[in-house]
PyMOL CGO cylinders between C-alpha atoms (Angstrom):
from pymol import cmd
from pymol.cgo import CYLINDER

trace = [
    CYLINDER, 20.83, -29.66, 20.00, 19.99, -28.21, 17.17, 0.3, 1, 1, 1, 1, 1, 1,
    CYLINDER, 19.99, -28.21, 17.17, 20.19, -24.69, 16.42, 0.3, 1, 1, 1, 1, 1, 1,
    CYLINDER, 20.19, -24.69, 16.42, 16.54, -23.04, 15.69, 0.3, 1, 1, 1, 1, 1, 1,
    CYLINDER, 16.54, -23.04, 15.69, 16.16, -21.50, 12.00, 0.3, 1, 1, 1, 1, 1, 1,
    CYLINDER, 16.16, -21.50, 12.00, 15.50, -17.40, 12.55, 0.3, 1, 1, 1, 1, 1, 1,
    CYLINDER, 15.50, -17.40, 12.55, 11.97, -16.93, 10.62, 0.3, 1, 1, 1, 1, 1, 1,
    CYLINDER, 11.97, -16.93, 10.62, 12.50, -15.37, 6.81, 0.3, 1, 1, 1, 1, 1, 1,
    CYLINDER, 12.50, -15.37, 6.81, 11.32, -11.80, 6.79, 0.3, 1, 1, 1, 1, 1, 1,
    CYLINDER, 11.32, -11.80, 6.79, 10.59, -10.29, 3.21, 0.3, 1, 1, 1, 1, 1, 1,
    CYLINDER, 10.59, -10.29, 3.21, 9.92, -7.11, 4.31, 0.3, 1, 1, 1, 1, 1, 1,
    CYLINDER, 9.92, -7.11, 4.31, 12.54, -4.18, 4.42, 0.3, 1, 1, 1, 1, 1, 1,
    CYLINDER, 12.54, -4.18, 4.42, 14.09, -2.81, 6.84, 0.3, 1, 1, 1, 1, 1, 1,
    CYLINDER, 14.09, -2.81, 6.84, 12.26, -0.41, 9.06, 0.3, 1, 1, 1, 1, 1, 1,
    CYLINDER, 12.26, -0.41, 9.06, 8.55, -1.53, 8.15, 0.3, 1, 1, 1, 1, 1, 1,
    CYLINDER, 8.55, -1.53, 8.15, 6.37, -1.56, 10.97, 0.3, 1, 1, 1, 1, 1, 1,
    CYLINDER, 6.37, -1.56, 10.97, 5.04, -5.09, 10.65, 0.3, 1, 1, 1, 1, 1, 1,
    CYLINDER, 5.04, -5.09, 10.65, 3.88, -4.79, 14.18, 0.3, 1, 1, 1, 1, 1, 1,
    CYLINDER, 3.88, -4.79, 14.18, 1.37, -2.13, 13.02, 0.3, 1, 1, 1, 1, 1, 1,
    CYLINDER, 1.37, -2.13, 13.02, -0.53, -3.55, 9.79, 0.3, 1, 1, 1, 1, 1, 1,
    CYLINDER, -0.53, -3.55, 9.79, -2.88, -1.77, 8.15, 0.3, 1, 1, 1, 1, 1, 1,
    CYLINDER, -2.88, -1.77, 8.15, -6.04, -3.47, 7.18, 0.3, 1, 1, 1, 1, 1, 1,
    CYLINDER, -6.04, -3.47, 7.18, -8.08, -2.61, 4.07, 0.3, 1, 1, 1, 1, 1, 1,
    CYLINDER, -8.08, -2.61, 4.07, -11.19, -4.53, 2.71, 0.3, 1, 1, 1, 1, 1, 1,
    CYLINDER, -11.19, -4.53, 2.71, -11.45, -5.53, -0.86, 0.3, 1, 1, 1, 1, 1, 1,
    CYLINDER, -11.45, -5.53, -0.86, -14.11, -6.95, -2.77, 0.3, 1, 1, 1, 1, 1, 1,
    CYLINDER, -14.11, -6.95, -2.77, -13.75, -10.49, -3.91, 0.3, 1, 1, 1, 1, 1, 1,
    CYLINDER, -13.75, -10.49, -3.91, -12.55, -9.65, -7.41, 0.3, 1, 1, 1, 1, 1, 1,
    CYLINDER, -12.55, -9.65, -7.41, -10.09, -7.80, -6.45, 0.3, 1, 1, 1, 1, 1, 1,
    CYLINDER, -10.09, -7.80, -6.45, -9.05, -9.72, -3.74, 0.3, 1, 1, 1, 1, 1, 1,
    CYLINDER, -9.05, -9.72, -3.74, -8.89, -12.49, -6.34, 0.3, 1, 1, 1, 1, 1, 1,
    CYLINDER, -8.89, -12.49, -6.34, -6.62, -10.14, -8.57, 0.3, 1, 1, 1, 1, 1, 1,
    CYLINDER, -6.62, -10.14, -8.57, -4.28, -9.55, -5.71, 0.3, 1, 1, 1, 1, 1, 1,
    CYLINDER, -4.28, -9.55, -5.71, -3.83, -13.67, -5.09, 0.3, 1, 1, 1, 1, 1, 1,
    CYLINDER, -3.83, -13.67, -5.09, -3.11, -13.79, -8.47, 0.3, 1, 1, 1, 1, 1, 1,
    CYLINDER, -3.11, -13.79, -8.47, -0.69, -11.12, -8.81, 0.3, 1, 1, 1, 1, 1, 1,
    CYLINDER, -0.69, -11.12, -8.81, 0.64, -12.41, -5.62, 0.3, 1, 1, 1, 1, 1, 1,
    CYLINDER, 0.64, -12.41, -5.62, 1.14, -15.91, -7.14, 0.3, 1, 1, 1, 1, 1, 1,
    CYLINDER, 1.14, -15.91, -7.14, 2.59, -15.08, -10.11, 0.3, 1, 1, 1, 1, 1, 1,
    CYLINDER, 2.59, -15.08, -10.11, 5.64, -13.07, -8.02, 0.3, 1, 1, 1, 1, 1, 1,
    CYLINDER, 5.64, -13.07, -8.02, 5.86, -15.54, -5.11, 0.3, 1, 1, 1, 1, 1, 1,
    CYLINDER, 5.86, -15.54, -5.11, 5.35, -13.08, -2.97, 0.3, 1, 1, 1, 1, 1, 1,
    CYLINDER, 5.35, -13.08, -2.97, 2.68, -12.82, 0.21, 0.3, 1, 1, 1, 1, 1, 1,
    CYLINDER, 2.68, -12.82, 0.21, -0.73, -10.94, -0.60, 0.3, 1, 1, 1, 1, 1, 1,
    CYLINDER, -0.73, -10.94, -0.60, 0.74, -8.10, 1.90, 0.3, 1, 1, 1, 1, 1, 1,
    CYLINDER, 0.74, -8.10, 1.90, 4.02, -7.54, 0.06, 0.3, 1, 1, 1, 1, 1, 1,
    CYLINDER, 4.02, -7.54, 0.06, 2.39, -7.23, -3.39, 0.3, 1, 1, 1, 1, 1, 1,
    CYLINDER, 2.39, -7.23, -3.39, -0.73, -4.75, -1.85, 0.3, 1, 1, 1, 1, 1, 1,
    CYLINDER, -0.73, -4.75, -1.85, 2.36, -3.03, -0.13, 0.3, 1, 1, 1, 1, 1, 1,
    CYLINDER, 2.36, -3.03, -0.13, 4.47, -2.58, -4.28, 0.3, 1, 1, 1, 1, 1, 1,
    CYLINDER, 4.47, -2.58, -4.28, 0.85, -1.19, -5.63, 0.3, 1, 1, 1, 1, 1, 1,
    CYLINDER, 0.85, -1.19, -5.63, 0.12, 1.35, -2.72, 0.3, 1, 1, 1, 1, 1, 1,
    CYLINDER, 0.12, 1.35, -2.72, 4.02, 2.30, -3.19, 0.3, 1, 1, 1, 1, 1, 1,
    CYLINDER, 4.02, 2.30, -3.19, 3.49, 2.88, -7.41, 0.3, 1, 1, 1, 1, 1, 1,
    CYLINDER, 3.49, 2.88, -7.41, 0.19, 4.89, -6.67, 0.3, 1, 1, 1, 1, 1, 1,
    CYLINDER, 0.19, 4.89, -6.67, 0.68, 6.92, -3.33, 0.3, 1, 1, 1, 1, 1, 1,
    CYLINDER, 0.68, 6.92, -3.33, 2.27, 9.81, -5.17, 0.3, 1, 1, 1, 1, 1, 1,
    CYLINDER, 2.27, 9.81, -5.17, 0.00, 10.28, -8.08, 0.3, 1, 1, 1, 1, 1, 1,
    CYLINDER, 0.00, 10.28, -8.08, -3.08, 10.18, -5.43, 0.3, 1, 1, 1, 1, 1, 1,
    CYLINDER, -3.08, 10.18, -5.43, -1.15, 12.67, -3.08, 0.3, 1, 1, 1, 1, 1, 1,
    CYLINDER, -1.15, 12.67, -3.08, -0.70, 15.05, -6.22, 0.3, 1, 1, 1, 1, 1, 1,
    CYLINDER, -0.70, 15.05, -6.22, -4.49, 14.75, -7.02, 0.3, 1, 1, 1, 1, 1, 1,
    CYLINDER, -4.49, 14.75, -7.02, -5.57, 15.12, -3.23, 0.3, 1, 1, 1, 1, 1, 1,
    CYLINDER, -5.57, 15.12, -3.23, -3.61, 17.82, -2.76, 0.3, 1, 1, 1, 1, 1, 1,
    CYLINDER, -3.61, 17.82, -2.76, -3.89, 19.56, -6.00, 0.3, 1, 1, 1, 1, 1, 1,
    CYLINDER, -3.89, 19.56, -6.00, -7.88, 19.40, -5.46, 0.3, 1, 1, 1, 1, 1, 1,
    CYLINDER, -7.88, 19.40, -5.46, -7.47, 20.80, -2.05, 0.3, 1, 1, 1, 1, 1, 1,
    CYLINDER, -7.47, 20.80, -2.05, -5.36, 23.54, -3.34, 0.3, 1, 1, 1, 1, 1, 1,
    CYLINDER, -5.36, 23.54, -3.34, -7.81, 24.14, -5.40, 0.3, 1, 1, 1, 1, 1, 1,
    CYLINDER, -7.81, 24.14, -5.40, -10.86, 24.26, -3.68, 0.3, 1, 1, 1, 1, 1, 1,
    CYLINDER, -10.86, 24.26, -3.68, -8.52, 26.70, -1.20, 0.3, 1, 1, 1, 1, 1, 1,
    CYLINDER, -8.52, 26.70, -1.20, -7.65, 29.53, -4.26, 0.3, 1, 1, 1, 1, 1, 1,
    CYLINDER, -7.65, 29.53, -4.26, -11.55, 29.12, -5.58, 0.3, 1, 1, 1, 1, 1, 1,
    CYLINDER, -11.55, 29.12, -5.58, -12.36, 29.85, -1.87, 0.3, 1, 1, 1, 1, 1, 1,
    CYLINDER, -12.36, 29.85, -1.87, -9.52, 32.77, -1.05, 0.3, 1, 1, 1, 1, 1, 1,
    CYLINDER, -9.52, 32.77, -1.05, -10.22, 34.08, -4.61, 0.3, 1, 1, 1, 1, 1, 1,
    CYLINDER, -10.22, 34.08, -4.61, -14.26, 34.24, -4.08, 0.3, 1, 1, 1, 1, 1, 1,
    CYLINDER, -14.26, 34.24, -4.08, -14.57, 36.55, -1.01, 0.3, 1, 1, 1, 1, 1, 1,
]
cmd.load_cgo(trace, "trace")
């Protein structure tokens, strides 16, 4: 009998592929995402997985820096 091929995962270690995270994207940039998907061979996931990796920081710093700020405006005011 035939032993049963173990399904390839892509995905490193650790990710919690049991808990995805769904986001909605309008067709043209859905589109944009197949297409950058295509070009790597990789799945639509991985690739929206490599951009959300490349921007999480910079959006953290601006979140957090505006937060700050509104904080020190706030602290400073009264």
């Amino acid at each position: 009998m035939p032993l049963k091929k173990a399904p390839t995962t892509r995905s490193p270690r650790g990710v919690l592929s049991s808990k995805p995270v769904y986001m909605r994207l309008m067709p043209d940039e859905r589109h944009m995402l197949e297409q950058l998907a295509g070009v790597q061979n990789r799945s639509t996931s991985s690739v929206a997985r490599l951009i959300y990796l490349e921007g999480v920081e910079q959006y953290r710093a601006k979140v957090i820096g505006s937060t700050a700020q509104l904080h020190a405006n706030t602290v400073a005011g009264h």
